[in-house]
N, C-alpha and C positions, 0 to 999 in steps of 0.2 A: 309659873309654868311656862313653856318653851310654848310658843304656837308654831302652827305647822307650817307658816311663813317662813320662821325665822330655821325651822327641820329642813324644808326644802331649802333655803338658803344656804344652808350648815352644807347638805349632801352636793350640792348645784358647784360649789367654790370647791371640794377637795377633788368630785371628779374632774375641774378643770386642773387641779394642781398635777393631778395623775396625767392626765392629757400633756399638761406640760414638760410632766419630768418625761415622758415617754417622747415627747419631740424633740425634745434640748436631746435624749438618748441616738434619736435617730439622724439628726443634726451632728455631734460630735464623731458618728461614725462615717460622714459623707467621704471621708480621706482615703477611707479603706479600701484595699483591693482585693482582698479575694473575696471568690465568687460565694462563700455560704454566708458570709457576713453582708453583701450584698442582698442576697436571699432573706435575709433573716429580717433585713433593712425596709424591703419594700415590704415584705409581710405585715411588718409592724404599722407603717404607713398607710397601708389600705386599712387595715383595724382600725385604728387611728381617727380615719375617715367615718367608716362608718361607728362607731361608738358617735360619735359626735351627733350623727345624725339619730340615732338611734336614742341618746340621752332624753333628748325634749320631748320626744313620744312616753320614753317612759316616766318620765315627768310627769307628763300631765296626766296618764293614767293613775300615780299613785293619787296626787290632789285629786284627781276625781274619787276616788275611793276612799281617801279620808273624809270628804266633804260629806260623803255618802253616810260614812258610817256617823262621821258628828252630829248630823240631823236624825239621824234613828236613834240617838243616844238622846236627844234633847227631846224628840216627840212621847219614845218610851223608856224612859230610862229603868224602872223598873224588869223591863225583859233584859235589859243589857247587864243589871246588877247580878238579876238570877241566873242569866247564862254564866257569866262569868263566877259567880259563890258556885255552880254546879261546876263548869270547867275545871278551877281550882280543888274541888273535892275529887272527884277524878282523877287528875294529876297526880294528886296525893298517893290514892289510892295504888294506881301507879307504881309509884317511885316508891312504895315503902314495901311493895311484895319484890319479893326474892326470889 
């Protein structure tokens, strides 16, 4: 089983791969002259910016919420089986009406 270490590591490295392609993006267009590609240019850069900033926040929010939920799974696990055997029949229920 994957631990949420190595989940946060998985999601932490592709949005930097994304960050990347998106700067190498906005890097190759530095040559350009006209004004929408310009536009289009620093739009992407300020986004850019903040995502980054905005990543580590959301970061730590999800860790804190799995943390959360892994200790309520470990003190009662049985509310967490029944929730979820109830969840599941619902769903069910669900998805097989027409």
């Amino acid at each position: 089983m994957v631990s949420t270490q190595d989940n946060s590591k998985n999601m932490s490295e592709e949005m930097q791969h994304i960050i990347d392609h998106a700067r190498a993006l906005v890097d190759a267009t530095s040559g350009e002259l006209d004004d929408r590609i310009k536009a289009a240019r620093e739009a992407l850069k300020e986004r850019l910016d903040s995502s980054k900033s905005g990543l580590g926040e959301i970061e730590a929010q999800l860790l804190d919420k799995v943390k959360a939920a892994d200790e309520f799974i470990h003190i009662q696990p049985y509310y967490a089986i029944g929730g979820t055997f109830i969840t599941g029949l619902l769903m069910g229920w669900f998805m097989s009406r027409k």
